[in-house]
DOBA-741323 format. One record per atom (N, C-alpha, C, O): residue in one letter; x, y, z. Coordinates in steps of 0.05 Angstrom, whole numbers, plus 5000, padded with zeros to 4 digits. Atoms other than C-alpha are relative to their C-alpha. Layout:
BEGIN
AXYZ...
END
This chain:
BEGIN
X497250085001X757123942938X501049905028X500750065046X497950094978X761123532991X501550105017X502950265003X497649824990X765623823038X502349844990X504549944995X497450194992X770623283025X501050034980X503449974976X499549875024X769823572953X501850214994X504050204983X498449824987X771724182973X502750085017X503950295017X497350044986X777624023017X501349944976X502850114968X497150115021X781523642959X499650204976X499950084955X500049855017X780624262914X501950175006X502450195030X496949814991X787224772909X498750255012X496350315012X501149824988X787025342945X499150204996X497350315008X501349865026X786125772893X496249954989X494650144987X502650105007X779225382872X498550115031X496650275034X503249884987X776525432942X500450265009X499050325029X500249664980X778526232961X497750004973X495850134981X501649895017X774126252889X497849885008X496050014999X502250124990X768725782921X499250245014X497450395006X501049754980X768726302982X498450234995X496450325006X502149735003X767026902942X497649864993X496249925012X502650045008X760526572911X498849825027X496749695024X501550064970X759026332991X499950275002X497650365001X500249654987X760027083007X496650184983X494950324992X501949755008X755327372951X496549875007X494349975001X502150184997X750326812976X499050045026X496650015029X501149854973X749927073052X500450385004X499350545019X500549714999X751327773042X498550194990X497850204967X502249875001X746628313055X500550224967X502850304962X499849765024X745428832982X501650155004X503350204987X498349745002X748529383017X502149925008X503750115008X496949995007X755029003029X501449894979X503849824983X498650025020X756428832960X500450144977X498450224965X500149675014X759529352911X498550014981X497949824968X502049985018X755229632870X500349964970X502549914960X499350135026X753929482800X500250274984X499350484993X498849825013X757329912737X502150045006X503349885020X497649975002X763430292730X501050165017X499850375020X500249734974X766130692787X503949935001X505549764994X496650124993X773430822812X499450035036X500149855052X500349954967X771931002885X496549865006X494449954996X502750064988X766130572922X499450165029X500750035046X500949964967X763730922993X497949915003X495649954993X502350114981X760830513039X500150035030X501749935046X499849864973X758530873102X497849775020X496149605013X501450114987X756030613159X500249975034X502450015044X500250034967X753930483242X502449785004X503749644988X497850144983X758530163289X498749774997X496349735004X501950375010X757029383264X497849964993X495649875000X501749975024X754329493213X500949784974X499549704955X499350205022X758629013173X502250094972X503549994954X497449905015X762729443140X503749974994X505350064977X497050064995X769429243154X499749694984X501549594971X500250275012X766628543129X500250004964X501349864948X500849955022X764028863067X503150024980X504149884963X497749935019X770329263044X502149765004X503849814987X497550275007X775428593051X499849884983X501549814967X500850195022X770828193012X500950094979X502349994962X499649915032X770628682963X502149944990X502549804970X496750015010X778328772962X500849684987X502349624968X498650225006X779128072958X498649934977X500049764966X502050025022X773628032899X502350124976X502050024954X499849845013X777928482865X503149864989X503849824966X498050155006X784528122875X500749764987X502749734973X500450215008X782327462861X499350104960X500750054940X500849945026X778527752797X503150084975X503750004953X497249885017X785328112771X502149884991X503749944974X497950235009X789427412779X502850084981X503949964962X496349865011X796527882761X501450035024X500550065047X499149984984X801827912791X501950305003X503450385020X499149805001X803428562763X497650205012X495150175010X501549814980X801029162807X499349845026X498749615028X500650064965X800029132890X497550144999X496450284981X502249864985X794629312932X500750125035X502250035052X499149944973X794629692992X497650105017X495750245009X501749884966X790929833065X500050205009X501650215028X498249764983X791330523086X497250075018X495150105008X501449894978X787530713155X501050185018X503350285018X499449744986X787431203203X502949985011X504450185014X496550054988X794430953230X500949654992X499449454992X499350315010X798330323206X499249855022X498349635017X500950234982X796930043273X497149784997X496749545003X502950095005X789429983253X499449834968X498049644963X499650175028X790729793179X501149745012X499849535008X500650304990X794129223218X498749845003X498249634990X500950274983X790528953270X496950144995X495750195016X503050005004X783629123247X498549934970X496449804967X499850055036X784129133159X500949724999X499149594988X499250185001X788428493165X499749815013X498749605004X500050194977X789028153229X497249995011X496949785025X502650014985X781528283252X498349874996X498249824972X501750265008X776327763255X498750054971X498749884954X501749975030X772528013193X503050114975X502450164952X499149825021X779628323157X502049744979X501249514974X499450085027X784328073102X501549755005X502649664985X498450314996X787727373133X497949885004X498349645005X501950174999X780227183140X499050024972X498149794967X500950035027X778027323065X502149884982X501549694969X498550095017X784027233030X501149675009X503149634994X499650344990X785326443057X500749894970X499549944949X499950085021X788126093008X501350224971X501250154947X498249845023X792026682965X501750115013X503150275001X497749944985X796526803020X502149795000X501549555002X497350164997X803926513019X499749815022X498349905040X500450254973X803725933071X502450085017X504450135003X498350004979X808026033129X501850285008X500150465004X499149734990X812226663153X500450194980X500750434984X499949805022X812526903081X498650034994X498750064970X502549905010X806127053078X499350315006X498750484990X500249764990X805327623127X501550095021X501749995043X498749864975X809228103162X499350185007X499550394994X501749814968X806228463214X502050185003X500550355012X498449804982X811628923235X500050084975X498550274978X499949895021X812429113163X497950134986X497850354977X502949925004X805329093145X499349964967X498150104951X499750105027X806228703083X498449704995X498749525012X501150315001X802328073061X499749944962X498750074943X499250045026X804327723002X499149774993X499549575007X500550215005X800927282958X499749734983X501549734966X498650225015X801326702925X500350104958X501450014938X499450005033X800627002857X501950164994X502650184970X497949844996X805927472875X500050305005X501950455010X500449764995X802528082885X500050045028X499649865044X499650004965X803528472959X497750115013X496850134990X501949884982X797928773001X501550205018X502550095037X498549794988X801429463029X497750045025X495350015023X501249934985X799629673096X500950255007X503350275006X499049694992X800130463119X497450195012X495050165008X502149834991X796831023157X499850234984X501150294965X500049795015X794331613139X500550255024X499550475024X499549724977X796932033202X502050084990X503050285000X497149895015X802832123159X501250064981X503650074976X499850055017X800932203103X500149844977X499849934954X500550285013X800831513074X502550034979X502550004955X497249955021X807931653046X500949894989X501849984968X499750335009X809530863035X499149934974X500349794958X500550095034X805130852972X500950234989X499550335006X498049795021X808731422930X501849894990X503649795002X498650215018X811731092879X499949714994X501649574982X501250314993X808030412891X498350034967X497750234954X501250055022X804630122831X497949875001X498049634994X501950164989X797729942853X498049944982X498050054961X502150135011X791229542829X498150205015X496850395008X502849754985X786829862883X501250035031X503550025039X499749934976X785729992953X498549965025X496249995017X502450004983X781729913020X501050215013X503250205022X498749764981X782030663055X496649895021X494349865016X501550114978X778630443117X499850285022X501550465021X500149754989X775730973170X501150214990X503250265000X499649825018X776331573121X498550225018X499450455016X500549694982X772332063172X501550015027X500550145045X498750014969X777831913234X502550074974X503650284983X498349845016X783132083171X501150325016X499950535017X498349764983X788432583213X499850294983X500450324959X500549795019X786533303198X502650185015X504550075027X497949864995X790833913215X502650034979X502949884960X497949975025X797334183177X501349804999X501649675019X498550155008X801433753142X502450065005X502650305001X497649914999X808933793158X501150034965X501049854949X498449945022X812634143096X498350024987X499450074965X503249935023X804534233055X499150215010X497050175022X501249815002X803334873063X497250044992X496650074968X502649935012X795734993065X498749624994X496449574987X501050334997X794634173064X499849865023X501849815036X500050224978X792333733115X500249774999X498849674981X500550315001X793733003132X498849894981X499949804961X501450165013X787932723105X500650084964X499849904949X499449955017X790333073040X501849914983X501849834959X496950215015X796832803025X499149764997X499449644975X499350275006X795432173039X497149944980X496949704974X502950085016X788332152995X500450054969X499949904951X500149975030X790332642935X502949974988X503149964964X497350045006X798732572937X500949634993X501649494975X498450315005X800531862957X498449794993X499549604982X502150215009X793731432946X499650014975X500849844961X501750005026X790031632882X502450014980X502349854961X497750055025X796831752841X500949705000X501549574980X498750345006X799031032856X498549784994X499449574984X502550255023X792230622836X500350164984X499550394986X500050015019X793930662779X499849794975X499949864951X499450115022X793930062741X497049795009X496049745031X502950115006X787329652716X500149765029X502049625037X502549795011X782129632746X499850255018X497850405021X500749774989X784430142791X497950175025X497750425025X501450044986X780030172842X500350015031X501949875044X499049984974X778730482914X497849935013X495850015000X501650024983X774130232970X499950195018X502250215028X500149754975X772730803022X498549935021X496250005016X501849974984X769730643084X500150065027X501850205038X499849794971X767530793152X498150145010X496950264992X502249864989X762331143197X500950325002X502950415012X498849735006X762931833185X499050155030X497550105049X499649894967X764932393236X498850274982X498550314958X501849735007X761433063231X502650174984X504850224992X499649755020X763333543174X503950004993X505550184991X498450095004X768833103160X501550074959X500749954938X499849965034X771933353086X500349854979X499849894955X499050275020X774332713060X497649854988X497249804964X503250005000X767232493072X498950184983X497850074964X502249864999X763633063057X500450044962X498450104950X498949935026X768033112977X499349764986X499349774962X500050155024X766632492952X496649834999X495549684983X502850025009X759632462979X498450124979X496250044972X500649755008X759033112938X500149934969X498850074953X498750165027X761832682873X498249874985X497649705002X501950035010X756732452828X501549784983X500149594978X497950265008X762831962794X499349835029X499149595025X499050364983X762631512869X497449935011X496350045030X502250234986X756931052882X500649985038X502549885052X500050044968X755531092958X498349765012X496749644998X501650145000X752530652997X499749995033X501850055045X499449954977X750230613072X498349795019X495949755020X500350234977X749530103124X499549995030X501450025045X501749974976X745230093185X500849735021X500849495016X499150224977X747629743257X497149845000X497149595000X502650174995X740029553262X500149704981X499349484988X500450175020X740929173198X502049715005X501949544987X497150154989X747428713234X499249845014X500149615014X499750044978X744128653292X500049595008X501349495026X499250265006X743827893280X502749915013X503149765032X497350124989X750927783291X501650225022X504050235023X499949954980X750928243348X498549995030X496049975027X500549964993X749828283414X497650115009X498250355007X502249945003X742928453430X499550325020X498850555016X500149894974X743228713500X501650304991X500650524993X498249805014X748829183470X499250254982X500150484985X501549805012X744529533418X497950115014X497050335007X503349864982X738129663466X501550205005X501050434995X499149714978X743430063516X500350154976X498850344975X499949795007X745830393455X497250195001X496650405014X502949804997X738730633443X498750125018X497450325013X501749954975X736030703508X502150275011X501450405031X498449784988X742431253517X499750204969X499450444971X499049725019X743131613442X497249974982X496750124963X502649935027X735831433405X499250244996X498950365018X500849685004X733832113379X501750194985X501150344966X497849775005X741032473379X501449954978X500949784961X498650075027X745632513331X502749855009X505149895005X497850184992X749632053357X499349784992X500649644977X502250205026X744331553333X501150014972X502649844962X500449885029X744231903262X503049944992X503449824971X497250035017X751931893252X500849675014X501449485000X498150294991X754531243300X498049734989X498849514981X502150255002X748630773288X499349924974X499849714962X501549995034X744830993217X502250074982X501150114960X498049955012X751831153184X500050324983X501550384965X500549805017X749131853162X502050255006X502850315029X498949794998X753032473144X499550255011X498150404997X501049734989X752433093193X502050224994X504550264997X497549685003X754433783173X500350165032X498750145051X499649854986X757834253218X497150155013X494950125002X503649894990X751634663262X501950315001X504050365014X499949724996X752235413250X498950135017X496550135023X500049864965X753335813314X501649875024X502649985044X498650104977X756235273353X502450125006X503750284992X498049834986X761135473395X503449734988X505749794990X497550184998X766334853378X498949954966X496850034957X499650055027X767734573301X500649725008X502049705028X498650265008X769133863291X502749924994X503749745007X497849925018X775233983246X501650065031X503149885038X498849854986X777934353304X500949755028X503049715040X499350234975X777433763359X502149754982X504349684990X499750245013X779033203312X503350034980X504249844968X497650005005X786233553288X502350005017X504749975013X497349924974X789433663356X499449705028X499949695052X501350234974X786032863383X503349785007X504949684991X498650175006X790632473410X498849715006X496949655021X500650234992X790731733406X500249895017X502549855025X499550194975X789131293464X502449865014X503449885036X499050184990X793530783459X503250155000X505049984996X498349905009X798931213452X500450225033X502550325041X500649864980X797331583513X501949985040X500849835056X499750004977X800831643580X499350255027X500850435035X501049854991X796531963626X501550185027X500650395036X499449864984X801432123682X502350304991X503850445004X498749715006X804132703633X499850245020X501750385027X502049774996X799033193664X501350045025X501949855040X498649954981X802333623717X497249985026X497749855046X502149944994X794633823746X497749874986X497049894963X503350055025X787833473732X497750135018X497650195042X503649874980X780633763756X498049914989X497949924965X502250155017X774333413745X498150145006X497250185028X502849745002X768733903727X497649795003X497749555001X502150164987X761733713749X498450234989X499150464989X503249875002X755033983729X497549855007X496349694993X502750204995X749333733766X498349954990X497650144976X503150075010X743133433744X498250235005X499250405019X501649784995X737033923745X498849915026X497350105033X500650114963X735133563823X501549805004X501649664984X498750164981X738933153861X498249665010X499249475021X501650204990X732332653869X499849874971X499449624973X500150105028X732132473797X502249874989X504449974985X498450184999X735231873782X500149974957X501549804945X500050045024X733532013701X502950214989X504350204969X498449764999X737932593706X501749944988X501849704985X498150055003X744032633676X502650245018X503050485013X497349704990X750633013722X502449974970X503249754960X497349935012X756133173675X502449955016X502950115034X497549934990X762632973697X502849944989X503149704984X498049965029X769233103651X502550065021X502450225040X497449864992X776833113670X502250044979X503049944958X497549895027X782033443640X502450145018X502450215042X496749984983X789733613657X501350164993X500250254973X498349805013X795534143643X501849774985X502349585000X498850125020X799233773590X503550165017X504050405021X498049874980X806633803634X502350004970X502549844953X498049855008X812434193600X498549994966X496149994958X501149905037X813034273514X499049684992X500049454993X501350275011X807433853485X501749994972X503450144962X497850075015X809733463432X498650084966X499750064944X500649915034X804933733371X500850284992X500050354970X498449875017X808634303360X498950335000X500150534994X501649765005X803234833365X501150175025X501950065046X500649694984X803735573402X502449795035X501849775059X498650084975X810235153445X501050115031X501949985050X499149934979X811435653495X496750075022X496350205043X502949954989X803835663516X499149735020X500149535010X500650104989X800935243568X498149714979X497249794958X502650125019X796134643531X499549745019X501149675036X501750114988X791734163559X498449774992X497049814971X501250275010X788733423553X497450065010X497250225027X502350224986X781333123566X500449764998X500549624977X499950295010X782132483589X497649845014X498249635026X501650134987X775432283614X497150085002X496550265017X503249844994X767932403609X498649685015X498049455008X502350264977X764031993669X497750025008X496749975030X503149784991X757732323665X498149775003X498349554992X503050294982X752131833693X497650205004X497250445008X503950024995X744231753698X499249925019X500149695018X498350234972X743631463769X498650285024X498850525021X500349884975X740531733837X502150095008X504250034997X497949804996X744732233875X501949845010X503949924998X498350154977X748931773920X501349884971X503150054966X498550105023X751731373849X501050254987X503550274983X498049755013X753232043817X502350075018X504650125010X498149844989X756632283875X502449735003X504849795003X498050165001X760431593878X502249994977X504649954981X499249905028X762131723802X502750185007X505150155003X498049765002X765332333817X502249915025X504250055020X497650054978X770232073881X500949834976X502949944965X498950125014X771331513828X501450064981X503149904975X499149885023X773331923770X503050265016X505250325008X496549884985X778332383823X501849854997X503849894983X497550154987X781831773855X502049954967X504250014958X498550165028X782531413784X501750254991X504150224992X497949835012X785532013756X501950185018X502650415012X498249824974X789732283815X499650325000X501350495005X500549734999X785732913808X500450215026X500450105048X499149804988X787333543845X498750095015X499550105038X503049934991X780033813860X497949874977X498049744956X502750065021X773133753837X499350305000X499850475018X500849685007X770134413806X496649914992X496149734976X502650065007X762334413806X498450204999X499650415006X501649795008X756934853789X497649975027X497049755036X501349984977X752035103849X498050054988X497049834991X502250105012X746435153813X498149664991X499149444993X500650215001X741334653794X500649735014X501049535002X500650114983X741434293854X502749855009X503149635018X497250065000X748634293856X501249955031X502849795041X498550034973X748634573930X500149745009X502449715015X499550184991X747633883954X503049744995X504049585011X498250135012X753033533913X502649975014X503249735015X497849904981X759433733957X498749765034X500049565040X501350144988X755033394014X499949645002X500049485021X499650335005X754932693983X501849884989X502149634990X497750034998X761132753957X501649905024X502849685022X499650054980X763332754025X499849775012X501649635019X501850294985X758532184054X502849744981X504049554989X499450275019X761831813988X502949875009X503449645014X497449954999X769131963998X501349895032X502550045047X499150074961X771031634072X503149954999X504749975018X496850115002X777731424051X501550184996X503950124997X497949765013X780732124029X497250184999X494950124995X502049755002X777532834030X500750054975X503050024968X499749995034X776632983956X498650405010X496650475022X501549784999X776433803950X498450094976X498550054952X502650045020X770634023925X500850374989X502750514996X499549575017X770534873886X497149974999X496049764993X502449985008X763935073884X500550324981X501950514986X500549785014X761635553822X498050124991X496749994975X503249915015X755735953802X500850104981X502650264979X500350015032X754735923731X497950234996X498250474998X502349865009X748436153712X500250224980X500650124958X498749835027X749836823664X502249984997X502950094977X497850005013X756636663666X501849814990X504249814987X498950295022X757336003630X501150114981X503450044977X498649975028X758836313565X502250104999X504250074985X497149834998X763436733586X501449905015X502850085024X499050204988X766536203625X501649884981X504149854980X499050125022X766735873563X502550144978X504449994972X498949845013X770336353521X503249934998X504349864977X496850055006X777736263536X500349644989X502249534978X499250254998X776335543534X500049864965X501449694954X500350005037X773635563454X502550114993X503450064971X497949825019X779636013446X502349845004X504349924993X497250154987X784735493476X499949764982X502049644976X499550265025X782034923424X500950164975X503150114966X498649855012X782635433373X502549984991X503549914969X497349975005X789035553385X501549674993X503749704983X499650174995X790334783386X502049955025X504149835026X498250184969X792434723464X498149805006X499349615017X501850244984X786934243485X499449764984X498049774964X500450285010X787133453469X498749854996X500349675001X500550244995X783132943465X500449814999X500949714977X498250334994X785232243494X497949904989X496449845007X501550265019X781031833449X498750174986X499450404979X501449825004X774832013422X496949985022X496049765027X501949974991X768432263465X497250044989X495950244990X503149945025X762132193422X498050135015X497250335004X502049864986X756832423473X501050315001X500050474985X499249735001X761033093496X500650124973X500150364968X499349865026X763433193424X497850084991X497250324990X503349805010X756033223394X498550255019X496850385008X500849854986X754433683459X501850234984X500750414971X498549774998X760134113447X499550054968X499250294964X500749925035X758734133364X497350044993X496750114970X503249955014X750834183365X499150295024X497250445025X501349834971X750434633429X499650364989X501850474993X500249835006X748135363400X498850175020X496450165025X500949894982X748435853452X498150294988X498050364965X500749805016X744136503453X496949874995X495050004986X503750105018X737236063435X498249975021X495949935015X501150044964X734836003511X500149704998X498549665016X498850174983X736735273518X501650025004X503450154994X497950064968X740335053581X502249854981X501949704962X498150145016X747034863557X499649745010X497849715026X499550284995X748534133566X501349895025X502150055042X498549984962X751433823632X503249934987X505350064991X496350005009X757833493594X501250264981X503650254976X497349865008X760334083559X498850205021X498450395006X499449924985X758734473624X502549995010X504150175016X497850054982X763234033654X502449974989X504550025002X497549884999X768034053621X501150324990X503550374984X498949744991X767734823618X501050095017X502950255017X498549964968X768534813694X502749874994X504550044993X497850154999X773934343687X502950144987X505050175000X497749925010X778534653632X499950385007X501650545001X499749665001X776535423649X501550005033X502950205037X499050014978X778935213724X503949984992X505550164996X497150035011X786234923692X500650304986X502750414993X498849765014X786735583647X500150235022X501550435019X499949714980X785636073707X502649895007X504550055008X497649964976X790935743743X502550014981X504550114991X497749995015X795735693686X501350324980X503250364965X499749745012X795236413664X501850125013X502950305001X498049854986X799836613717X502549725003X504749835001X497550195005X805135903719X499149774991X496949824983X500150245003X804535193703X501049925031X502750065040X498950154986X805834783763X500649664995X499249464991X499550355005X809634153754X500449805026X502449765040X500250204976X806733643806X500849735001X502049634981X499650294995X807432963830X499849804979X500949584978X498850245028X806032683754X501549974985X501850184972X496949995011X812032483722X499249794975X498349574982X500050205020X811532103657X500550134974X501550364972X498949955025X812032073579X497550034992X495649915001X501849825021X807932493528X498849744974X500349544973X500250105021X804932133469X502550034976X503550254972X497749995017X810531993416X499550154967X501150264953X501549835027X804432233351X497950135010X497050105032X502549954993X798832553354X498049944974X498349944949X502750035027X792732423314X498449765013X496449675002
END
């Protein structure tokens, strides 16, 4: 066929050309599976194609249904991301749907998070840090729930005994697809011992399906996937970020998943000069001449006056906003670590004197010419764990944050089983030094220093 064919056809004719180009370059595992299903999961590595997969589908589904009775809706981890990643993103719904969108400013509104289209049906956009409250009472066809293991855990305001990801999955989503053919897409690279995940893998009604970065790598980056490999082949950071596979919780670990991933806050959301105090913990490499080595180096801050999630308010609580741990001859580590102070207007450095630590303070020094950066020296050795202790008991409680997410320290801190005679890890060393240094000093006041700024406005 002609292109010139193609051009003078309505727009309607060619978004229906598109899908039968789509099912003509797309790989098996990104097209939904065959039979009757109401929920599809499709899991998968970071570009992996997933985000490509579930639009198509959606738009497969829309196009197919040609009514204008019943909506569809977007719900991701926060409306921002249902935006600008479901809709607005090179692979999301203003690139599939072409041609069934309204022409000109009434097509989509972005601040609303509405996209309306020509057959009169709307495309709802909403997060699920809130519940996904927007569809309750909506009258939907189906759905794309996009990143379903980053789904906000922790209590629900006014759900007793329900979390986030709850409301918005079994309250405001599944009651409102309701009307033929009903139908939810689920996708996303799953996060360890994630429930949302872990319930409907468990489901013998939802066709899963799972999608490998290797299998992408085509329309990525090349250079990009080696480093991943050449830093996580083996770990399970591979297994869950790359191969899209589900990891359970590790019995014994000292940290839970669940437990980091309800009290995280979001990046962009973030203003780091909250923190009254920061300290950047350090754990050296096992020598100082070994350039394979890895040092640990993690900072984290007193979260200044009442944080804003609500928990244990009259208690001290505490961010991580930084893991800089490097592989690198001694002189680059120790540059690392002046670099990871200045950037974060840290206070001290706290390091462990062991494992070839004494030297570290030393090249710090050499590194640092512009400003004396103070250094703490600590011997660990039997008393890591018990180092550790208040600091498990301070996530616990939900005082401690995380400013994004940390996938290397997080799998340390969730696979790490003390008690077995391996050496703990250097990043969740460091940041044991780091946050057990902030909790000593905050056990007796908070000091509110030289950073002055604003708190995150959500958390999740």
């Amino acid at each position: 066929m002609m292109m010139s064919e193609i051009s003078s056809r309505s727009d309607i004719e060619k978004a229906h050309l598109r899908r039968l180009l789509w099912r003509e370059i797309a790989r098996r595992d990104q097209v939904v599976p065959d039979g009757e299903w109401r929920v599809w999961l499709c899991l998968g590595g970071r570009g992996s194609g997933k985000t490509r997969a579930a639009a198509e589908a959606l738009c497969d589904l829309i196009i197919h249904s040609g009514s204008s009775d019943g909506d569809w809706a977007v719900i991701a981890p926060t409306f921002g991301d249902a935006r600008d990643t479901c809709v607005e993103g090179p692979s999301g719904l203003l690139r599939t749907l072409q041609g069934l969108i309204r022409p000109g400013r009434s097509g989509w509104n972005r601040s609303q998070g509405q996209l309306h289209l020509v057959t009169g049906a709307t495309v709802f956009c909403d997060g699920a840090d809130d519940g996904a409250y927007r569809m309750q009472g909506k009258n939907l066809r189906g759905a794309w729930c996009d990143e379903i293991g980053l789904w906000k855990r922790g209590g629900a305001s006014g759900r007793p005994g329900r979390e986030w990801w709850e409301v918005a999955w079994d309250e405001s989503l599944r009651l409102a697809v309701r009307i033929a053919p009903a139908k939810i897409i689920a996708t996303g690279t799953p996060k360890r011992g994630h429930p949302l995940v872990k319930r409907l893998l468990g489901d013998d009604r939802v066709p899963s399906t799972r999608l490998r970065t290797a299998d992408n790598v085509i329309n990525l980056d090349p250079g990009w996937y080696r480093d991943l490999l050449d830093d996580f082949e083996g770990t399970a950071v591979e297994s869950q970020e790359l191969e899209g596979h589900f990891l359970e919780n590790v019995e014994g670990a000292l940290w839970q998943q669940r437990v980091i991933d309800s009290f995280r806050w979001n990046h962009r959301e973030w203003d780091e000069p909250a923190l009254s105090r920061v300290v950047v913990g350090v754990d050296p490499s096992g020598g100082t001449s070994s350039a394979s080595a890895e040092t640990g180096i993690v900072a984290s801050g007193i979260v200044r006056r009442a944080c804003p999630c609500g928990t244990r308010p009259n208690q001290p609580h505490y961010a991580v906003i930084a893991d800089c741990s490097i592989k690198d001859e001694a002189s680059a580590r120790a540059r690392r670590i002046v670099e990871c102070f200045h950037e974060h207007q840290a206070d001290k450095v706290v390091g462990e004197r062991n494992y070839g630590g004494d030297n570290i303070p030393a090249l710090v020094a050499q590194v640092a010419t512009d400003d004396r950066v103070p250094y703490e020296m600590v011997t660990a050795a039997k008393g890591k764990m018990v180092r550790a202790g208040p600091v498990v008991a301070a996530y616990e409680q939900g005082r401690v944050h995380h400013v994004g997410v940390f996938n290397r320290l997080e799998e340390q801190m969730t696979t790490f089983v003390p008690d077995t005679g391996a050496r703990s890890p250097d990043r969740l060393d460091a940041l044991v030094f780091s946050l057990a240094s902030l909790l000593k000093r905050s056990s007796h006041r908070v000091r509110y220093g030289r950073h002055v700024g604003r708190l995150p406005d959500r958390i999740g």
